[in-house]
ChimeraX commands (.cxc) that place a marker at each C-alpha (Angstrom):
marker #1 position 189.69,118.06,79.71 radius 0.5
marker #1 position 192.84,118.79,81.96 radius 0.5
marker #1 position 194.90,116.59,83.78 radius 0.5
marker #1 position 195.55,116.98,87.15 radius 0.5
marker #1 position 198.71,114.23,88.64 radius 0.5
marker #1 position 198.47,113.79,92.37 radius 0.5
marker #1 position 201.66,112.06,93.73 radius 0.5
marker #1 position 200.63,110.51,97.26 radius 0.5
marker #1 position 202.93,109.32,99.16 radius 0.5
marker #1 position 200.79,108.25,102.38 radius 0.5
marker #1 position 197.19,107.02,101.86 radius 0.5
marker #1 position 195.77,109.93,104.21 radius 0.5
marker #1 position 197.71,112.66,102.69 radius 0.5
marker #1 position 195.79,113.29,99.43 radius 0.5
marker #1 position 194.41,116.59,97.74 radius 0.5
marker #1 position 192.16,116.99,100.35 radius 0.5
marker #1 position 189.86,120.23,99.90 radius 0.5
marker #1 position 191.75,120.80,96.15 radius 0.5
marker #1 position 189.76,117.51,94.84 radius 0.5
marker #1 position 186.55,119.28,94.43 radius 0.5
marker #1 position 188.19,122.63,93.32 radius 0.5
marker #1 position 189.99,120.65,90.49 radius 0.5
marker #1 position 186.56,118.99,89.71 radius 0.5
marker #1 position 184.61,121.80,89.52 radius 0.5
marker #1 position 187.18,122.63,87.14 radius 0.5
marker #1 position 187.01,120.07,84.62 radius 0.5
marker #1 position 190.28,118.44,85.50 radius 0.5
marker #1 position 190.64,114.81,85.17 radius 0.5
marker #1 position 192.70,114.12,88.57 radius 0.5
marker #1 position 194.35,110.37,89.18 radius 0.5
marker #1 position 196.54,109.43,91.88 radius 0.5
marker #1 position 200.30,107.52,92.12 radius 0.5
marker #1 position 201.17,106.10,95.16 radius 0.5
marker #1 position 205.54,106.89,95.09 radius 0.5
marker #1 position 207.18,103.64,96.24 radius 0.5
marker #1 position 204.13,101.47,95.21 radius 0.5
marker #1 position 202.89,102.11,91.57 radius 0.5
marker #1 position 205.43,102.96,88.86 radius 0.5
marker #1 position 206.21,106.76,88.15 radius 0.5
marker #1 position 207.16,107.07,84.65 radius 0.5
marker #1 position 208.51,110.40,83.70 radius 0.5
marker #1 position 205.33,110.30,80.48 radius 0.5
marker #1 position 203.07,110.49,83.40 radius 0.5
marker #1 position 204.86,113.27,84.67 radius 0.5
marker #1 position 205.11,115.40,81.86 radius 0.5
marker #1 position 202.47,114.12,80.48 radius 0.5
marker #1 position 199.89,116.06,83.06 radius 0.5
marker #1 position 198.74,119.29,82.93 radius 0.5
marker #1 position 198.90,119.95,86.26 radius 0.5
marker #1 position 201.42,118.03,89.03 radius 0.5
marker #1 position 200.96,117.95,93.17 radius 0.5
marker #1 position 203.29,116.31,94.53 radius 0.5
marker #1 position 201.69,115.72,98.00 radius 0.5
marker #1 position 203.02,115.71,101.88 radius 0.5
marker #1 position 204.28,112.17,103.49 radius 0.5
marker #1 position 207.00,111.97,106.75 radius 0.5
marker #1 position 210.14,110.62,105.15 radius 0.5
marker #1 position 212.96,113.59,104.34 radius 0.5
marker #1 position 213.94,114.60,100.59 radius 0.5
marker #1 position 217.28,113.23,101.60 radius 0.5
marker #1 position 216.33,109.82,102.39 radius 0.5
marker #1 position 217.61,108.11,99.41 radius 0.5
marker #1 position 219.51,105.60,100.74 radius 0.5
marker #1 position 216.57,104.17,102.60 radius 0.5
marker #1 position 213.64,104.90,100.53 radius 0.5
marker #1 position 215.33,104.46,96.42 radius 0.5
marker #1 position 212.36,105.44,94.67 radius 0.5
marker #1 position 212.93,109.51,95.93 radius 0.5
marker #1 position 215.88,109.60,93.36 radius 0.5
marker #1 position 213.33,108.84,90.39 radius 0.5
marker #1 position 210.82,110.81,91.96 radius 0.5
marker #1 position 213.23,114.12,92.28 radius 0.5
marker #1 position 214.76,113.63,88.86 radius 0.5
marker #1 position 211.07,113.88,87.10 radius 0.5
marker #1 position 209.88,116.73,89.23 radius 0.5
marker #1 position 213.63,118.44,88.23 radius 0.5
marker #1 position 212.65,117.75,84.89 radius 0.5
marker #1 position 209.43,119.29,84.69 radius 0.5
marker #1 position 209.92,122.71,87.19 radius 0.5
marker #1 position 213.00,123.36,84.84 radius 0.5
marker #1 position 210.54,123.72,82.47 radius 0.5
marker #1 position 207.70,125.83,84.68 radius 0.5
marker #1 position 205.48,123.22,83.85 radius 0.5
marker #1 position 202.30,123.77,86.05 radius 0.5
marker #1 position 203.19,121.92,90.08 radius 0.5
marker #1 position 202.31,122.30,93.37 radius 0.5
marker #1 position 203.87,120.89,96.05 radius 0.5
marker #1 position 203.04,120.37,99.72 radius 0.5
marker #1 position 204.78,119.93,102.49 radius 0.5
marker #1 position 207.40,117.23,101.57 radius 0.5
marker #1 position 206.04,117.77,97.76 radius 0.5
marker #1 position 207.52,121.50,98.84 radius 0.5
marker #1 position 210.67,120.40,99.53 radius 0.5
marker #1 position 211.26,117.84,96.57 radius 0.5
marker #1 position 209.96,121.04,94.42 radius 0.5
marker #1 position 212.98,122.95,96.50 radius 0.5
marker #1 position 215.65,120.52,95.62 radius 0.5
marker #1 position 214.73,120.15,91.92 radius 0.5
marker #1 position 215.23,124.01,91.72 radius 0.5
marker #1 position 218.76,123.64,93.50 radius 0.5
marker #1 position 218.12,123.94,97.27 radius 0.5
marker #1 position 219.32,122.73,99.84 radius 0.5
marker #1 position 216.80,120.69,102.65 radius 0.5
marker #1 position 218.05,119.64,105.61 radius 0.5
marker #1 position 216.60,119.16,109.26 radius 0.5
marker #1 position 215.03,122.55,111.09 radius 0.5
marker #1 position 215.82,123.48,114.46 radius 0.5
marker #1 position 212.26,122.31,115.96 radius 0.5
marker #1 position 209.32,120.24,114.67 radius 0.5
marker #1 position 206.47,122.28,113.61 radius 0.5
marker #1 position 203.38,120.01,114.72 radius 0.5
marker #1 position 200.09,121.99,114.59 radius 0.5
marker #1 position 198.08,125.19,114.47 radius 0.5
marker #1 position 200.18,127.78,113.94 radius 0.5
marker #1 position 199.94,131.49,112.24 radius 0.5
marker #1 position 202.59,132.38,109.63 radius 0.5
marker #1 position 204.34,135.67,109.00 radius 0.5
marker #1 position 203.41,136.97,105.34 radius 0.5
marker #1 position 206.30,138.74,103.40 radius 0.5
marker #1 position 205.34,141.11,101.25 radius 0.5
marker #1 position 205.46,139.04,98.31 radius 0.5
marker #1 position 202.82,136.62,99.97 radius 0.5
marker #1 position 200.72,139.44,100.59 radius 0.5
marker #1 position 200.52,140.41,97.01 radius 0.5
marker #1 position 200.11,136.46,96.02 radius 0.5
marker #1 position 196.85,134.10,96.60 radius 0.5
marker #1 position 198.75,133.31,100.22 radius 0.5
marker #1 position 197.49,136.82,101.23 radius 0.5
marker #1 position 194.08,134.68,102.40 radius 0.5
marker #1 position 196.02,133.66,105.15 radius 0.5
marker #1 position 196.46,136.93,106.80 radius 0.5
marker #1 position 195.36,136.60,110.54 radius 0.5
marker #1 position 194.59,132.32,110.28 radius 0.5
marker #1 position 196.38,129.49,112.01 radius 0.5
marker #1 position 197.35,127.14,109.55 radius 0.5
marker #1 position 198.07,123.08,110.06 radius 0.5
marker #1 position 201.89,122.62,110.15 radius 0.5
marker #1 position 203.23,119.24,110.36 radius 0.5
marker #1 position 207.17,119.07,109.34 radius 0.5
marker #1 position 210.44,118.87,110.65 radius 0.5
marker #1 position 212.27,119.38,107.54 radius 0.5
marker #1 position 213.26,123.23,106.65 radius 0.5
marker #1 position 214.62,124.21,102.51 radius 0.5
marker #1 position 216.70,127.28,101.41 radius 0.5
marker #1 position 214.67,129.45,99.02 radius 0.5
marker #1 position 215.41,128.10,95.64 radius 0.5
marker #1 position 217.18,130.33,93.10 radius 0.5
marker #1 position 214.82,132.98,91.50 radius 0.5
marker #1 position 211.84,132.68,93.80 radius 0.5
marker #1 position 210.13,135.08,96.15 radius 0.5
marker #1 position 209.72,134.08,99.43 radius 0.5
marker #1 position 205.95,134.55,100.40 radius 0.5
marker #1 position 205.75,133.43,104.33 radius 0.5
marker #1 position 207.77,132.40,107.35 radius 0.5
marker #1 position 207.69,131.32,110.73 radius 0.5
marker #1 position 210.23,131.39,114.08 radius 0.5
marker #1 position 211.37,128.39,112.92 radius 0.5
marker #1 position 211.11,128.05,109.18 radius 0.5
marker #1 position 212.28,131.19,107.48 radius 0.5
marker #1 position 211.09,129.86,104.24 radius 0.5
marker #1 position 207.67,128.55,104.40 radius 0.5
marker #1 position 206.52,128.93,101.05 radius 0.5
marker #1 position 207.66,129.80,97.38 radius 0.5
marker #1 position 206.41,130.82,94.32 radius 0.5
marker #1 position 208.76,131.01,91.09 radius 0.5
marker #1 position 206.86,132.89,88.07 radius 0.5
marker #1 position 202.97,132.07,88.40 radius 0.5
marker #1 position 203.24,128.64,87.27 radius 0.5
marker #1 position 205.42,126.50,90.61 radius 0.5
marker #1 position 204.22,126.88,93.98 radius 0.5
marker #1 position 205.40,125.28,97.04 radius 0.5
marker #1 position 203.63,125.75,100.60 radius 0.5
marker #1 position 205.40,123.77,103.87 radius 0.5
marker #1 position 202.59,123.71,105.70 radius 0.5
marker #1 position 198.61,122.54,104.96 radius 0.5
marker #1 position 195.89,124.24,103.75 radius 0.5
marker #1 position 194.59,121.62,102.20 radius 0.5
marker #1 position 193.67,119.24,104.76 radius 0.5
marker #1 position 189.90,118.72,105.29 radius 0.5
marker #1 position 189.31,119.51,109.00 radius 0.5
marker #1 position 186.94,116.27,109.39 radius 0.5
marker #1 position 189.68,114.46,108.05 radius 0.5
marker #1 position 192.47,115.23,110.65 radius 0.5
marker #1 position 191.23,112.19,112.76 radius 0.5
marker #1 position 193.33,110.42,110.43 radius 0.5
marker #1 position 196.47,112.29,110.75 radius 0.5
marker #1 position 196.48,111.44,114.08 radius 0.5
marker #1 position 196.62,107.86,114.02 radius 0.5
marker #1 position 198.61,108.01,111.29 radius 0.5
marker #1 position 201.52,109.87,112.90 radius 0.5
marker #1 position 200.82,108.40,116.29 radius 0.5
marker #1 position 204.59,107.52,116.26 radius 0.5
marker #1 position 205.47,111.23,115.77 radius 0.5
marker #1 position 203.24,112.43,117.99 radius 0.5
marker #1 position 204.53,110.49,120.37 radius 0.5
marker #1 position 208.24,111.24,120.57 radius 0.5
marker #1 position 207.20,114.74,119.91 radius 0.5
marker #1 position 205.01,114.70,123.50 radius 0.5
marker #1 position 202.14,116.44,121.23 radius 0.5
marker #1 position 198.70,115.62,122.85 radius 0.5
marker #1 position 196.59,114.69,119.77 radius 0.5
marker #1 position 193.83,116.42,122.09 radius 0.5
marker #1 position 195.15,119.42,121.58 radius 0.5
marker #1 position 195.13,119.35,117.26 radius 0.5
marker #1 position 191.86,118.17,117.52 radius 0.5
marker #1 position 190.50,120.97,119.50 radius 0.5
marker #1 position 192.43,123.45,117.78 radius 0.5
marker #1 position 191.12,121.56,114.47 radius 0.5
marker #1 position 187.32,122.38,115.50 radius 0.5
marker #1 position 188.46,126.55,115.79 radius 0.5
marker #1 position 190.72,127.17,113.34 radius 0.5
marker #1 position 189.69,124.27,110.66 radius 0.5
marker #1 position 186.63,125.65,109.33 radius 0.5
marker #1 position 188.43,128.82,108.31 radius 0.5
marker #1 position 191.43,127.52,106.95 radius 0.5
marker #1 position 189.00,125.35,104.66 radius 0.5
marker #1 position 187.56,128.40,103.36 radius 0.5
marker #1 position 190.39,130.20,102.62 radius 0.5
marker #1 position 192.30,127.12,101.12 radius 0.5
marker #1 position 189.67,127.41,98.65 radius 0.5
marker #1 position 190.03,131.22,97.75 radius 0.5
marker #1 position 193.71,130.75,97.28 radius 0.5
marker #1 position 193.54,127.46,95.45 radius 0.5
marker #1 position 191.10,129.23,93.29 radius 0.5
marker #1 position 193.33,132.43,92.74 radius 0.5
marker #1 position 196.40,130.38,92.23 radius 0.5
marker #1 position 194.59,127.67,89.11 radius 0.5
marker #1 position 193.51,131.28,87.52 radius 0.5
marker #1 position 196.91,132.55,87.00 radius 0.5
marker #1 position 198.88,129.36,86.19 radius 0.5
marker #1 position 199.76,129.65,81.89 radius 0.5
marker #1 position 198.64,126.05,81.07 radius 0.5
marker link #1:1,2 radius 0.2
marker link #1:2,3 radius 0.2
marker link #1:3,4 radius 0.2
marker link #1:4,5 radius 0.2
marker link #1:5,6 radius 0.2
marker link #1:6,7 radius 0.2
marker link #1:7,8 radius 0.2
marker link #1:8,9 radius 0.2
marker link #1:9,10 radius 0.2
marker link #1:10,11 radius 0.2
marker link #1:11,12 radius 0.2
marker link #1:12,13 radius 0.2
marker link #1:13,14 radius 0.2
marker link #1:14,15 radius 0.2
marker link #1:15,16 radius 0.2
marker link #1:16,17 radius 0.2
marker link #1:17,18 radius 0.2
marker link #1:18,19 radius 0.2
marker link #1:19,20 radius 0.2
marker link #1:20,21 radius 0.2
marker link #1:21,22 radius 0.2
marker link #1:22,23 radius 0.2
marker link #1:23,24 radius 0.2
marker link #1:24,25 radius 0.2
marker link #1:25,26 radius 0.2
marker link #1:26,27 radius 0.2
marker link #1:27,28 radius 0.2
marker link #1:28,29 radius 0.2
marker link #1:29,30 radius 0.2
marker link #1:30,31 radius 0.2
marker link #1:31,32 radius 0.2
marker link #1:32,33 radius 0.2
marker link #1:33,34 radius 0.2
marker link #1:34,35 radius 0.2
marker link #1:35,36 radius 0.2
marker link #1:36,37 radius 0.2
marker link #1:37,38 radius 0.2
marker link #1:38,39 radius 0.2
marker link #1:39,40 radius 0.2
marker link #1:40,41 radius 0.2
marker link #1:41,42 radius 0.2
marker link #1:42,43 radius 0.2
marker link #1:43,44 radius 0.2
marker link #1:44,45 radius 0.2
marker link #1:45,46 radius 0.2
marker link #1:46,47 radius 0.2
marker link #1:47,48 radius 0.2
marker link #1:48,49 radius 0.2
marker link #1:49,50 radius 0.2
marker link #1:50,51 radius 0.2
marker link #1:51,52 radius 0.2
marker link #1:52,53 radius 0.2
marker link #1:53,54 radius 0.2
marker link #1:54,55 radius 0.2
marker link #1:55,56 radius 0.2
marker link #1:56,57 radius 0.2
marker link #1:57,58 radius 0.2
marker link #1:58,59 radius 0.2
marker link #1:59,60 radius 0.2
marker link #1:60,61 radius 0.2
marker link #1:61,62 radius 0.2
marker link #1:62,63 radius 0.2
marker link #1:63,64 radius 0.2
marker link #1:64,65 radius 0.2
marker link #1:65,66 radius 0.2
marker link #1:66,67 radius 0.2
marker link #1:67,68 radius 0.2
marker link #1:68,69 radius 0.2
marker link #1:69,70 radius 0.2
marker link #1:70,71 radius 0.2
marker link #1:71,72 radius 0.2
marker link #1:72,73 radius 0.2
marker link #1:73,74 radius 0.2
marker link #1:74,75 radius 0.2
marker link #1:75,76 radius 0.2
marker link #1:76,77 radius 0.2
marker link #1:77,78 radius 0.2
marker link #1:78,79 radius 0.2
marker link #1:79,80 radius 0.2
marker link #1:80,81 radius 0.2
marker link #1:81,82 radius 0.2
marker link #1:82,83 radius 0.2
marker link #1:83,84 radius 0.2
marker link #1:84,85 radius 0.2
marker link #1:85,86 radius 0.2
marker link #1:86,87 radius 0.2
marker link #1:87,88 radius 0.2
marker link #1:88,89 radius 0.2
marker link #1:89,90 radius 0.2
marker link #1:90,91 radius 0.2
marker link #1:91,92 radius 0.2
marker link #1:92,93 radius 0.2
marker link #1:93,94 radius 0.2
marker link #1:94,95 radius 0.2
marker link #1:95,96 radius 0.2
marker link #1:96,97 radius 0.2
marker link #1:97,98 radius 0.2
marker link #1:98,99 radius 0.2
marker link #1:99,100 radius 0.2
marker link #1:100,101 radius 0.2
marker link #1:101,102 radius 0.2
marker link #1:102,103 radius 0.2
marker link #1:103,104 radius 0.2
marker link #1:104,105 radius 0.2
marker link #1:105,106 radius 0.2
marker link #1:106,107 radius 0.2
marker link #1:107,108 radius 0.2
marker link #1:108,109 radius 0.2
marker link #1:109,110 radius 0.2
marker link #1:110,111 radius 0.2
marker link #1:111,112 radius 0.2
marker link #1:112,113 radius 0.2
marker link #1:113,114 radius 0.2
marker link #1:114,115 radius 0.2
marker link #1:115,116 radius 0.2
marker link #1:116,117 radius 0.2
marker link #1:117,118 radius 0.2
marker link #1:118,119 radius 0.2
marker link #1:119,120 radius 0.2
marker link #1:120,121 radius 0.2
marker link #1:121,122 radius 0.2
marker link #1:122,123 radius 0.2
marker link #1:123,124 radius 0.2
marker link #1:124,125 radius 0.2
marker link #1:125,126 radius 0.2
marker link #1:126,127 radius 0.2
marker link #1:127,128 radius 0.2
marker link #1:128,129 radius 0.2
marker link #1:129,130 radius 0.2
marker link #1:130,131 radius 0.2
marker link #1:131,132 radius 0.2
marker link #1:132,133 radius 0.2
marker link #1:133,134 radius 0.2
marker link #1:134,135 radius 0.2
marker link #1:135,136 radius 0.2
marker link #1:136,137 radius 0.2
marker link #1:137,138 radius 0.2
marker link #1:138,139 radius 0.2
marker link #1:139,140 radius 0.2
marker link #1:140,141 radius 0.2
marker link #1:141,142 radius 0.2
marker link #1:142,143 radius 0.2
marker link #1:143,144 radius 0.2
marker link #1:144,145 radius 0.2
marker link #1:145,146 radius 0.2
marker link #1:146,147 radius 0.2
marker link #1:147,148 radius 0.2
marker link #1:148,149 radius 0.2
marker link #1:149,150 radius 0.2
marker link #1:150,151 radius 0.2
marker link #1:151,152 radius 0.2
marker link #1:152,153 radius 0.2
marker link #1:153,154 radius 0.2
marker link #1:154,155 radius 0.2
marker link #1:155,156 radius 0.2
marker link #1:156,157 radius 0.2
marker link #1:157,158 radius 0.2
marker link #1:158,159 radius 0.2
marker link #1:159,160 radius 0.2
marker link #1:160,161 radius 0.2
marker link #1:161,162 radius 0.2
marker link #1:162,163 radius 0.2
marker link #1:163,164 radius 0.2
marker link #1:164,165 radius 0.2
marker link #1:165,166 radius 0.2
marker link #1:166,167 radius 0.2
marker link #1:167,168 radius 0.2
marker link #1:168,169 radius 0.2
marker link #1:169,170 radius 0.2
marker link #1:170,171 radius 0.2
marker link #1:171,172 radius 0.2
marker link #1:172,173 radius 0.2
marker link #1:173,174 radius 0.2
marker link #1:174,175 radius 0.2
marker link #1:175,176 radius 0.2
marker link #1:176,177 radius 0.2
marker link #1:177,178 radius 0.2
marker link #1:178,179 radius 0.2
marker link #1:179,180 radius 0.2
marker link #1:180,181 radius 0.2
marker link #1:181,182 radius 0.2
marker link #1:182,183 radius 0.2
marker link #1:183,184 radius 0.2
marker link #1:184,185 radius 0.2
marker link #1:185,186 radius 0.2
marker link #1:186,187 radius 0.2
marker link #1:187,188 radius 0.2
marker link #1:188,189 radius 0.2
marker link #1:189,190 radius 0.2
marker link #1:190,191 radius 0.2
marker link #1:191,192 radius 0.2
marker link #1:192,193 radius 0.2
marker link #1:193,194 radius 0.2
marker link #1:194,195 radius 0.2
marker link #1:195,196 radius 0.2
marker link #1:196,197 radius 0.2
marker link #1:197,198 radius 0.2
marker link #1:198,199 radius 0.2
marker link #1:199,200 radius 0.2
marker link #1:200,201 radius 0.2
marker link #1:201,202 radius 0.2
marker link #1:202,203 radius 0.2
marker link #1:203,204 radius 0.2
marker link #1:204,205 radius 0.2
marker link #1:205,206 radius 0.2
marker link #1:206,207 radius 0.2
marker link #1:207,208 radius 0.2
marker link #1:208,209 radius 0.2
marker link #1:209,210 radius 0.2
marker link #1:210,211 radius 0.2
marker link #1:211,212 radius 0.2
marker link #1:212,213 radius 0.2
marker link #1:213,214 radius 0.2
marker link #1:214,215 radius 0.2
marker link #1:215,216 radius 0.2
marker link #1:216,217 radius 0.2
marker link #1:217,218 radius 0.2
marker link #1:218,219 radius 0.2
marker link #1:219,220 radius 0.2
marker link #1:220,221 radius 0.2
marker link #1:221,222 radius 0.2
marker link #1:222,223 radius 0.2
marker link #1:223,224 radius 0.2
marker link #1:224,225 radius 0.2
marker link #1:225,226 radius 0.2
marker link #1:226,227 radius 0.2
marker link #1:227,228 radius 0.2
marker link #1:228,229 radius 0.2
marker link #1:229,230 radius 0.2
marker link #1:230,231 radius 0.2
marker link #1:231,232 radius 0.2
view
């Protein structure tokens, strides 16, 4: 049986609509809360597979939250290797820095349902189910494209909204993996952000009900593609 290593680093923010996929799979999938249960760098390289999930504090928050040095020194570790790893959002932009990027703050929050520009490399990758869909952005944070990866999508605001380096590291800003029913809980959970951004959470919610089912469905199709070219 595979493993599958989920880092979490909010309780809300979890694999979402990959669970199942990785189920139906025959992986063995167990979660780590970063900052709350002990990340040991056996566990890390120890798994078959690593996602290292979304959460609102920046890469570069070291100073305030110590555990992200740990956390980025394992992940370095095991994407120097093109070990199997996914990362999302902020898992995206730990996966950036490990390969020797640089993340910073972007220009404007993305907060939302949004469409992304495909490059041609993300239209020749499992990304090229998103052709056409809105997709569920929710980052302020922007990352350089690391050394020796193709760039696979983009938006006004984030010229670098996913990666892929060989077939085995992927890293996607935004979600696709966030169950539509689901995004009740993103809501109150970033109520603060939502705030200060003057986002109506009525708006995501409506949006959620006409873009969500799709994005679900493709989500799958490209998790899918994605597990059945990774060299394990």
């Amino acid at each position: 049986m595979k493993t599958c290593l989920a880092l979490r680093h909010v309780a809300f923010e979890d694999l979402g609509t990959l669970a199942p996929i990785l189920r139906h799979r025959g992986f063995e999938t167990r979660y780590l809360d970063v900052g709350v249960n002990s990340l040991e760098r056996a566990d890390v390289e120890g798994a078959d597979l690593l996602v290292v999930l979304g959460g609102p504090i920046g890469v570069y928050d070291e100073d305030v939250y110590p555990f992200l040095a740990n956390e980025l020194a394992l992940i370095r570790q095991r994407v120097s290797l093109l070990s199997p790893t996914l990362g999302i959002c902020l898992g995206a932009q730990l996966m950036a820095k490990a390969l020797g990027s640089n993340v910073a703050p972007g220009p404007a929050k993305e907060i939302g349902w949004a469409p992304i520009e495909l490059t041609p490399a993300g239209r020749a990758s499992p990304l090229r189910h998103l052709e056409g869909l809105h997709v569920l952005h929710w980052h302020g944070d922007n990352f350089d494209l690391p050394p020796i990866c193709e760039n696979l999508a983009s938006t006004i605001h984030c010229p670098f909204q996913a990666f892929m380096k060989g077939t085995n590291l992927l890293g996607i800003q935004f979600h696709i993996e966030t169950e539509p029913r689901r995004v009740e809980a993103w809501l109150i959970g970033h109520t603060v952000e939502l705030g200060k951004a003057k986002i109506d959470p009525n708006s995501i919610r409506q949006d959620t009900a006409h873009y969500g089912r799709s994005l679900q469905q493709a989500g799958g199709r490209i998790f899918n593609e994605w597990l059945d070219c990774v060299k394990f």
